[in-house]
KOLFIBA-791878 format. One line per field, with one value per atom (N, C-alpha, C): residue in one letter; x, y, z. Coordinates in steps of 0.2 Angstrom, whole numbers. Layout:
residues N
code	[A|...]
xx	[X|...]
yy	[Y|...]
zz	[Z|...]
***
This chain:
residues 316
code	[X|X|X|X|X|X|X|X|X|X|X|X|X|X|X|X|X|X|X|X|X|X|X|X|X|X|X|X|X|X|X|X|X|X|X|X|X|X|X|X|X|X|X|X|X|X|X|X|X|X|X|X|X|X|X|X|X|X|X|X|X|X|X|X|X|X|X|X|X|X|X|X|X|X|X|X|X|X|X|X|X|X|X|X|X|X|X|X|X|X|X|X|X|X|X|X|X|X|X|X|X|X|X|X|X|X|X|X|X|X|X|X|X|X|X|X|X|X|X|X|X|X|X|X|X|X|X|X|X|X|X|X|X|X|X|X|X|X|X|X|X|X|X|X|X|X|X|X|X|X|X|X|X|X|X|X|X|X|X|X|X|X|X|X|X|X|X|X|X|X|X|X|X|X|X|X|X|X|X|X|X|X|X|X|X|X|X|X|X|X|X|X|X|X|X|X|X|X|X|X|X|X|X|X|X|X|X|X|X|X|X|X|X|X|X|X|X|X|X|X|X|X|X|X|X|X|X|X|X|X|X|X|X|X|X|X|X|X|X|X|X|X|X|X|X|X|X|X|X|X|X|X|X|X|X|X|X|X|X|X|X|X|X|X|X|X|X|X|X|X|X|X|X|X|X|X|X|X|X|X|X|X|X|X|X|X|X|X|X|X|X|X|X|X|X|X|X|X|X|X|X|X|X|X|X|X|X|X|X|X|X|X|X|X|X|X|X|X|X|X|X|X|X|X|X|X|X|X|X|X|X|X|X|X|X|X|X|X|X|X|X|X|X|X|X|X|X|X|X|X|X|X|X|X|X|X|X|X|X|X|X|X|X|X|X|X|X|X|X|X|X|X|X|X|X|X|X|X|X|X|X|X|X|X|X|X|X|X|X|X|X|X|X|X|X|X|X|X|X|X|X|X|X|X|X|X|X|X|X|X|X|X|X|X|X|X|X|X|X|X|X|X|X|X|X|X|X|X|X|X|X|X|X|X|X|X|X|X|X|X|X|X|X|X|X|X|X|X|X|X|X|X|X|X|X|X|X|X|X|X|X|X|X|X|X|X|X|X|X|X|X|X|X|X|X|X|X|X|X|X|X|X|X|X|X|X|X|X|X|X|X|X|X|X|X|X|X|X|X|X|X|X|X|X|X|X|X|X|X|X|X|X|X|X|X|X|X|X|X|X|X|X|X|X|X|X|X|X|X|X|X|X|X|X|X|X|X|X|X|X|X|X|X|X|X|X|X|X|X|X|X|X|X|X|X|X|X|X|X|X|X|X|X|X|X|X|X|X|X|X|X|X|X|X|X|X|X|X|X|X|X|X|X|X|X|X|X|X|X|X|X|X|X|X|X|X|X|X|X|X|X|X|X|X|X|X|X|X|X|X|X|X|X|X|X|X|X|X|X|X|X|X|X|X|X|X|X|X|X|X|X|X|X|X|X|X|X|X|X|X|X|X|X|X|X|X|X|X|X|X|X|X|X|X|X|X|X|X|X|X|X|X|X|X|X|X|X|X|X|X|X|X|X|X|X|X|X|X|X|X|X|X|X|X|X|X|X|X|X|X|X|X|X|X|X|X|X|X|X|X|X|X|X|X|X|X|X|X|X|X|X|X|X|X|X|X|X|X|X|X|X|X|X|X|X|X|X|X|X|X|X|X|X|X|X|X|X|X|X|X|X|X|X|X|X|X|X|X|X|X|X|X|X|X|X|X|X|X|X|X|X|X|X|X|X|X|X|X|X|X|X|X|X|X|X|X|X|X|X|X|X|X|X|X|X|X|X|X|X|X|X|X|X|X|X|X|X|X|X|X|X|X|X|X|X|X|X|X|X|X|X|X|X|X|X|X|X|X|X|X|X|X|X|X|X|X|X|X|X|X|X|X|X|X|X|X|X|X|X|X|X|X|X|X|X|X|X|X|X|X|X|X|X|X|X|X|X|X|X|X|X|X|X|X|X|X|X|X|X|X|X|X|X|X|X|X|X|X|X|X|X|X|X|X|X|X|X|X|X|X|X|X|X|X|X|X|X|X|X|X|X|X|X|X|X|X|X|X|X|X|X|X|X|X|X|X|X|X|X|X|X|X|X|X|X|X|X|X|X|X|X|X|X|X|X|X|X|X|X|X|X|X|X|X|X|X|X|X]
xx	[-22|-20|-24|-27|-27|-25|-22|-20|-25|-28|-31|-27|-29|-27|-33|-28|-34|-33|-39|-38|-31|-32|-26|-19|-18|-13|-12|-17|-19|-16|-17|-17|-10|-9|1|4|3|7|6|0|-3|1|0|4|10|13|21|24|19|24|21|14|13|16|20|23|29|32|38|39|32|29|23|23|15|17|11|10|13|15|20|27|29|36|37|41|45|44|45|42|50|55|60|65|61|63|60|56|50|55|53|56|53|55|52|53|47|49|46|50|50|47|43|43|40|39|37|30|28|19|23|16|17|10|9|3|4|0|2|-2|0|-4|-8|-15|-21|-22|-19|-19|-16|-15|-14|-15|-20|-22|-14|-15|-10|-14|-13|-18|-14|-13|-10|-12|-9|-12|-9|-3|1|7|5|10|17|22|28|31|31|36|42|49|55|60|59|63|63|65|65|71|69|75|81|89|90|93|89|91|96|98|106|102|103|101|108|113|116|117|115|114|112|114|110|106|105|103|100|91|90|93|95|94|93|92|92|99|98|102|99|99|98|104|101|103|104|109|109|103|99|93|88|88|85|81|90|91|86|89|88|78|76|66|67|66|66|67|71|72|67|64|64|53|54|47|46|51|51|49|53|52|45|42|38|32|31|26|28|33|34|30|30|26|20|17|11|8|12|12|10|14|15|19|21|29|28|35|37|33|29|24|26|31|33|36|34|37|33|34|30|35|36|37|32|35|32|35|34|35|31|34|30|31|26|26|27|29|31|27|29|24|26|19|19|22|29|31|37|41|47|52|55|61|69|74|78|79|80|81|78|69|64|67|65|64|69|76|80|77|77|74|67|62|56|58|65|68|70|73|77|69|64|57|54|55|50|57|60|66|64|63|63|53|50|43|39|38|34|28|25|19|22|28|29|26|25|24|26|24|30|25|20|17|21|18|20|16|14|12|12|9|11|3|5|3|-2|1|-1|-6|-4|-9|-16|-16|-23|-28|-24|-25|-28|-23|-26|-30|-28|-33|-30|-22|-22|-16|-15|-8|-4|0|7|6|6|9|14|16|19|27|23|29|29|33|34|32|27|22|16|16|8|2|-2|-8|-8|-8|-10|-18|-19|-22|-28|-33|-37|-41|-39|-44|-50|-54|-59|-57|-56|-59|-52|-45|-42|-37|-36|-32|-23|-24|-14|-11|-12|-6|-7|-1|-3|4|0|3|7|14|17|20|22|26|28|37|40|37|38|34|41|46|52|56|58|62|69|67|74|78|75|79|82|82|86|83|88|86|83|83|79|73|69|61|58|54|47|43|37|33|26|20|14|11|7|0|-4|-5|-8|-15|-19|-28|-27|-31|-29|-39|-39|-45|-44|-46|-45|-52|-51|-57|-57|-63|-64|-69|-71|-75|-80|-85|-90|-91|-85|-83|-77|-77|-70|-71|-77|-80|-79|-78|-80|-72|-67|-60|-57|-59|-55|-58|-63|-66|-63|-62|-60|-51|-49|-41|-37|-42|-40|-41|-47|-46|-42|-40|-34|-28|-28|-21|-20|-25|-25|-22|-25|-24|-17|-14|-6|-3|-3|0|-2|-7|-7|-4|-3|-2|1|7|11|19|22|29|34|38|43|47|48|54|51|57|53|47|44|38|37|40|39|38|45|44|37|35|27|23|21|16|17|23|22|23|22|20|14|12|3|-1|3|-2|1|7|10|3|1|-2|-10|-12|-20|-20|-14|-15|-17|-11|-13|-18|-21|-29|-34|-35|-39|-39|-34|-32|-35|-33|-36|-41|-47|-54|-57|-53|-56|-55|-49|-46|-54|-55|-59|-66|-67|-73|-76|-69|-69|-69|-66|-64|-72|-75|-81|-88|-85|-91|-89|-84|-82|-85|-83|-85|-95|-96|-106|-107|-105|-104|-104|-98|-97|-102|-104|-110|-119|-117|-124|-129|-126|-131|-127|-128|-128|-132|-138|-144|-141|-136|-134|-130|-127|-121|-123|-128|-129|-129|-133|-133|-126|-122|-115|-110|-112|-106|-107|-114|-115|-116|-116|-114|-105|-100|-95|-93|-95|-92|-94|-100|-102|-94|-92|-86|-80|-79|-74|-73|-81|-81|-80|-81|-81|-74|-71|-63|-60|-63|-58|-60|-66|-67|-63|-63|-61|-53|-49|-43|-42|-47|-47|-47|-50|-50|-42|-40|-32|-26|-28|-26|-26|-30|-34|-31|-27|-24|-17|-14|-7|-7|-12|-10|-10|-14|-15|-8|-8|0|6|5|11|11|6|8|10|11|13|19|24|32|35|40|46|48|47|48|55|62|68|65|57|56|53|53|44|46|52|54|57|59|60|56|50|45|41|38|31|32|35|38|39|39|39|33|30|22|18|17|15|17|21|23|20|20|18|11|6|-1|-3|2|-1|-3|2|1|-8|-10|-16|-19|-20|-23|-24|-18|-20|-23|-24|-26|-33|-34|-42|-45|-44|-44|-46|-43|-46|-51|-55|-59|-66|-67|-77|-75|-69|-67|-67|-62|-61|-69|-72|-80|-84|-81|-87|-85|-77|-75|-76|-78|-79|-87|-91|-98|-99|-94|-95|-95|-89|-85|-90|-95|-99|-106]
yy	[-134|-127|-122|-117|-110|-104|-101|-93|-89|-83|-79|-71|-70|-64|-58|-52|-46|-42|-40|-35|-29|-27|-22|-26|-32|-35|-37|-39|-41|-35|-29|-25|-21|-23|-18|-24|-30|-34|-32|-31|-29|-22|-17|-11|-10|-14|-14|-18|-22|-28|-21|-21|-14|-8|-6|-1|-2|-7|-7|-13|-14|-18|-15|-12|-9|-10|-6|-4|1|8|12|12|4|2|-2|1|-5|-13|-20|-24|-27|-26|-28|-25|-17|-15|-16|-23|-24|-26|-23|-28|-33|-37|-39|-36|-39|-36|-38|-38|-42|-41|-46|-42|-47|-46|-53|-51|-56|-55|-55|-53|-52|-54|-60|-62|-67|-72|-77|-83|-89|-97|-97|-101|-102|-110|-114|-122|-123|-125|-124|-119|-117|-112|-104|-100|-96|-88|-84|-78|-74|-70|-63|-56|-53|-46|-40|-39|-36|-39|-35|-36|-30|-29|-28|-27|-23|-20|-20|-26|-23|-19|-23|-19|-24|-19|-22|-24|-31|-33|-26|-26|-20|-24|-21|-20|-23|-29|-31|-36|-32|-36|-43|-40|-44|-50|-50|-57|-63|-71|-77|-76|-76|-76|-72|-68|-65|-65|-59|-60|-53|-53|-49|-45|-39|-38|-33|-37|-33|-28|-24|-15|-14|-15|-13|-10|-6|-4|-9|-14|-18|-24|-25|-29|-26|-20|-16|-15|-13|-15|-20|-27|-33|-32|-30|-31|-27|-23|-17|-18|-21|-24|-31|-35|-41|-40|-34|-33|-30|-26|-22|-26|-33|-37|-43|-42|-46|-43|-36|-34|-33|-35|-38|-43|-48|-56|-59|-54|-60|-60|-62|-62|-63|-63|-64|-72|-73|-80|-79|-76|-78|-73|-73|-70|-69|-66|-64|-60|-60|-58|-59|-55|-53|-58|-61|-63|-58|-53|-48|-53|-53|-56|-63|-67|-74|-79|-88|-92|-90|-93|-92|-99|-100|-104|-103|-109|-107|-109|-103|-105|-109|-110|-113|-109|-102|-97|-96|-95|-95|-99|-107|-113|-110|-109|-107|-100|-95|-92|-94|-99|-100|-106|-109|-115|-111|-104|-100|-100|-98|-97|-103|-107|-114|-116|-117|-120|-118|-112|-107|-108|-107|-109|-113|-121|-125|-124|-117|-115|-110|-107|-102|-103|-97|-97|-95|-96|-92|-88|-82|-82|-78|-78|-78|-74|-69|-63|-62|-63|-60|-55|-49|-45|-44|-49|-51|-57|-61|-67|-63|-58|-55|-51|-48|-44|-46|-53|-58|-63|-65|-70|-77|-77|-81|-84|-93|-95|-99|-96|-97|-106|-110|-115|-118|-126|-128|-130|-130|-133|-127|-126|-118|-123|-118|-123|-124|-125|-128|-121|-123|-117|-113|-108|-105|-107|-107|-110|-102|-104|-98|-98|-92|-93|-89|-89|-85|-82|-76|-72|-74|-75|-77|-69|-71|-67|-65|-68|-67|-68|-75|-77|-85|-89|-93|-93|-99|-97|-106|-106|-113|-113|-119|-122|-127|-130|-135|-140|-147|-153|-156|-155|-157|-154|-148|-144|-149|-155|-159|-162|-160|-162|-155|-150|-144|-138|-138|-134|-139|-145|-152|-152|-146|-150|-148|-154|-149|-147|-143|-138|-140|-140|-137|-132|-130|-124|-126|-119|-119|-115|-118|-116|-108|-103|-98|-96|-89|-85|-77|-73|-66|-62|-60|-56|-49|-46|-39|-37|-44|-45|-47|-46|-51|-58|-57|-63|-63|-67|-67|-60|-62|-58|-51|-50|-41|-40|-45|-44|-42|-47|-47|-38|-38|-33|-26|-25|-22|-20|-25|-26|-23|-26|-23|-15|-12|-4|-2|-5|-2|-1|-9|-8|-3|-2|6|10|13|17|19|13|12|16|12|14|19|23|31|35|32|39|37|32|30|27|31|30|27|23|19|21|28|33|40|45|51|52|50|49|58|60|68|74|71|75|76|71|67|71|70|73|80|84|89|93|91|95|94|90|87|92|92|98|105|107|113|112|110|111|113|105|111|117|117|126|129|131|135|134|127|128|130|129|134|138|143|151|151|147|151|151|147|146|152|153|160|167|167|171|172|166|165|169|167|170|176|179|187|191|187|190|191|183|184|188|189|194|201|202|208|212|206|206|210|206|205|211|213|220|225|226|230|231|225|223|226|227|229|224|218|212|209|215|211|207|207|203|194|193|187|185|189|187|184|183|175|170|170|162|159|167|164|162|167|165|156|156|150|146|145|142|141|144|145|142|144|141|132|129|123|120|123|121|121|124|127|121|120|115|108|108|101|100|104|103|102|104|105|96|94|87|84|84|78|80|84|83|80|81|77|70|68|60|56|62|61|61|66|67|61|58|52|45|45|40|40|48|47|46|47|46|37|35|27|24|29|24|25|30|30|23|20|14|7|8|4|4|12|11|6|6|0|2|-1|2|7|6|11|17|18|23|30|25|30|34|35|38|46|44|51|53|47|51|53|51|51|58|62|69|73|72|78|77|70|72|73|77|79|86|89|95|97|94|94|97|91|90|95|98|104|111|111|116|118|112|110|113|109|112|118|121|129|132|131|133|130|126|124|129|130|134|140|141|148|149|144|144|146|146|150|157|159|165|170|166|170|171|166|166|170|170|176|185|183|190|192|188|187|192|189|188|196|198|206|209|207|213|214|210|211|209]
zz	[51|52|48|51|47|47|44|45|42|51|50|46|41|39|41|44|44|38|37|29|30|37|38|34|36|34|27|26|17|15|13|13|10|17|19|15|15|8|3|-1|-9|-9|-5|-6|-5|-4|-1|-8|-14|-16|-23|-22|-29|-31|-23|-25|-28|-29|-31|-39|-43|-46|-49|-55|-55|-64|-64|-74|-76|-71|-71|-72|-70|-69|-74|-80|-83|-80|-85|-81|-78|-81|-83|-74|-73|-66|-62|-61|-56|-50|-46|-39|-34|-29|-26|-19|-16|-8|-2|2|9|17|19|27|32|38|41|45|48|51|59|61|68|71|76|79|85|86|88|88|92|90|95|89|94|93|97|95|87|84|78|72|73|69|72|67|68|66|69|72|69|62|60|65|66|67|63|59|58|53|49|39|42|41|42|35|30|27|28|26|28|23|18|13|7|0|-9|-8|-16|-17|-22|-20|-24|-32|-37|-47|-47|-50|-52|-60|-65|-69|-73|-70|-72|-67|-61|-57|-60|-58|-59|-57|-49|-44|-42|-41|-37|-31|-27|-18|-16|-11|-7|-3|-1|4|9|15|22|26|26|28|35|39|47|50|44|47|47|42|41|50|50|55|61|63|68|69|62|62|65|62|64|72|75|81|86|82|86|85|79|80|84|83|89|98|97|103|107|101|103|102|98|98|105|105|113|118|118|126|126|119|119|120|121|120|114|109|100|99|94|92|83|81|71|72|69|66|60|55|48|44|40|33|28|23|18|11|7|1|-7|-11|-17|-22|-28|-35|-40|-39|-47|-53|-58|-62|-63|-60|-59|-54|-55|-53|-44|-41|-35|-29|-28|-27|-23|-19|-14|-18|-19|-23|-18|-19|-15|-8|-9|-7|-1|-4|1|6|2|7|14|12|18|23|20|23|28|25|28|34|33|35|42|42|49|54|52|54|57|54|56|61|60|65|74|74|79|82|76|78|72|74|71|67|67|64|60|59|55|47|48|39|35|29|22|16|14|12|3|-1|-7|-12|-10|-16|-24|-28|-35|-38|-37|-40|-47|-51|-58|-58|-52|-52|-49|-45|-44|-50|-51|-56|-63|-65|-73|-70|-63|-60|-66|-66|-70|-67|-66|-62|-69|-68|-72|-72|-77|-79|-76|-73|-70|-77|-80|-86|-93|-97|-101|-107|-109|-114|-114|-108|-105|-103|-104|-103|-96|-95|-90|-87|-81|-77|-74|-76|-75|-66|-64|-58|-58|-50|-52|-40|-40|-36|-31|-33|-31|-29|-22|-19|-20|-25|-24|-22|-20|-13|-13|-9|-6|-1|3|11|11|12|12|18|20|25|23|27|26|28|26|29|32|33|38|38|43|43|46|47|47|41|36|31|28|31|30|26|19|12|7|11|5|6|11|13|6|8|2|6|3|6|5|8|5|8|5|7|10|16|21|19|22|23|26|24|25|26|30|31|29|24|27|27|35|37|34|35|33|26|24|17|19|13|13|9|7|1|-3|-7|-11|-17|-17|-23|-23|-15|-14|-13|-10|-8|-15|-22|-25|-28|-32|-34|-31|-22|-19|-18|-19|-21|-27|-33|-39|-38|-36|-36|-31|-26|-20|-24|-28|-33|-38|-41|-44|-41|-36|-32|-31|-28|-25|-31|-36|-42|-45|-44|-47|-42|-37|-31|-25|-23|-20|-24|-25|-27|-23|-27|-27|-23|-23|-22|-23|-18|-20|-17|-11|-8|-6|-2|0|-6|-10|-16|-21|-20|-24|-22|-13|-11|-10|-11|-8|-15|-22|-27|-27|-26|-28|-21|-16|-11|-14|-16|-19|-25|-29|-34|-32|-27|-24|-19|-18|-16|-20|-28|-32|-36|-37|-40|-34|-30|-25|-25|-24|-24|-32|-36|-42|-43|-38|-41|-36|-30|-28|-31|-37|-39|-46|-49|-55|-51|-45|-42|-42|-39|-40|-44|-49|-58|-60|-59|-62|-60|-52|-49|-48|-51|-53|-61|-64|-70|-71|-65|-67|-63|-59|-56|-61|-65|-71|-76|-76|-83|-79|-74|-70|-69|-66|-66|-58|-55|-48|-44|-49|-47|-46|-50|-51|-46|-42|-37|-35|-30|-26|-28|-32|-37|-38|-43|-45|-38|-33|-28|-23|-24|-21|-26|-33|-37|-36|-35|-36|-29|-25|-16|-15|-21|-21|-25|-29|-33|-30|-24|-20|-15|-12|-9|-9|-18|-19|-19|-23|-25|-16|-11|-4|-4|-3|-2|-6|-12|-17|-16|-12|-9|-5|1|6|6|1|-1|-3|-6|-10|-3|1|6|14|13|17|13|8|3|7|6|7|13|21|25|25|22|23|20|16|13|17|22|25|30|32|34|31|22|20|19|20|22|24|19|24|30|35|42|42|41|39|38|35|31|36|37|42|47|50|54|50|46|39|37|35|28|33|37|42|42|47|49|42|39|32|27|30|26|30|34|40|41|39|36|32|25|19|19|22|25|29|33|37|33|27|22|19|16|17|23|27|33|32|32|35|29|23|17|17|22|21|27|35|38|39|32|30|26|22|15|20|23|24|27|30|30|23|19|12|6|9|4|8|13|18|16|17|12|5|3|-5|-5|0|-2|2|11|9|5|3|-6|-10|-10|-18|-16]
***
């Protein structure tokens, strides 16, 4: 068996387990988080198309036991994507969760959970995430005491399956041979991975997603405005001082500045739209609609920027 991974999918795993997991977050409030694939079987081999975000584990420090708890919305995603990968002709091929910080391995819990999956379909999978393991390139020790095991261009993951779902919550598992397209190597995956993981973690929040975005667009309006504000100040200025000879240079020095800052938004702007697809599905139907809102604010303030520079350059 292989499991084919698409980067899109790699991807909406790393983002989904980083947002709730990063260097921003206390280690101690890390969470895990949950979600299943969407594809279907080609002879053995198992064919991803689609990573599914369902939802974090919620904080109980006082618990033994991590666990989960699924939300009626939760249920209701699950359903509502099963169905929609139905009239495709895929279906749920598995599951996928995070270990922030921690060894990569199926703990009792998993096993059961991976156990409902394989029961229903023989090639199901179980994939297993840790964040830290890509990042330090480094696997946790089998026994506490013993050295950490160093890797080299390791993706953060591996992929297991029960070897006898007839023995219940008693099977043991191994690791499944995995591919993920979209690279030219592991070398450029990983390299490529760790700076998306930056990213996530500078500018995709746990919480608070619309509020996030919509000061961060509230704030490049007002430095815009203010750099057409500084433009006029200073062509005003050279006016007064009798060195109108300067204006062109300065305004098209100035409009180069205008236009870079409009770009280097749009870069920022092309991030939040991409992380909108790594919402927990629950999410999206709320957040989508108001950063799209947000976003249009923008919009209409870029729409106007070779108007305003055009009026800039009659005036003076």
């Amino acid at each position: 068996m292989v499991v084919i991974i698409p980067k899109s999918a790699y991807l909406a795993v790393v983002a989904a387990s980083v947002r709730f997991a990063n260097a921003r977050i206390p280690k101690g409030d890390w969470l895990e988080v949950s979600g299943i694939f969407i594809g279907k079987n080609e002879g053995d081999d198992v064919i991803i198309t689609e990573a599914y975000p369902i939802m974090h584990q919620e904080l109980d420090k006082d618990a033994v036991i991590d666990q989960y708890k699924w939300s009626d919305d939760d249920y209701v995603a699950l359903s509502i994507i099963d169905d929609e990968a139905f009239g495709k002709g895929e279906f749920t091929i598995g599951w996928w969760h995070s270990h922030p910080g921690f060894k990569i391995m199926l703990s009792h819990i998993d096993i059961q959970t991976t156990l409902s999956y394989q029961q229903n379909n023989p090639l199901a999978i179980s994939l297993v995430f840790n964040p830290t393991r890509l990042l330090r390139q480094i696997e946790v020790a089998d026994k506490k005491g013993d050295p950490d095991i160093q890797l080299k261009n390791d993706p953060g993951f591996k992929i297991f399956r029960l070897d006898d779902v007839n023995r219940g919550t008693e099977a043991s598992y191994h690791t499944a041979d995995f591919k993920i397209e979209g690279y030219e190597s592991m070398e450029q995956l990983n390299a490529l991975t760790q700076k998306f993981i930056v990213d996530i973690t500078n500018f995709f929040p746990k919480e608070k997603v619309p509020k996030t975005y919509s000061k961060f667009i509230d704030d490049r309006i007002t430095q815009l405005n203010s750099l057409f504000l500084g433009t006029e100040e200073y062509l005003t200025t050279l006016t007064h001082r009798g060195e109108k000879a300067r204006i062109p240079e300065v305004l098209e020095n100035q409009s180069v500045e205008i236009r870079k800052f409009v770009a280097e938004t749009f870069v920022k702007i092309e991030n939040i739209k991409e992380f909108m697809n790594y919402l927990e599905y629950k999410e999206k139907e709320v957040i989508i609609p108001q950063i799209e809102s947000i976003l249009h604010k923008w919009d209409e303030q870029v729409a106007g920027v070779d108007k305003r520079l055009k009026q800039i350059k009659k005036k003076f």
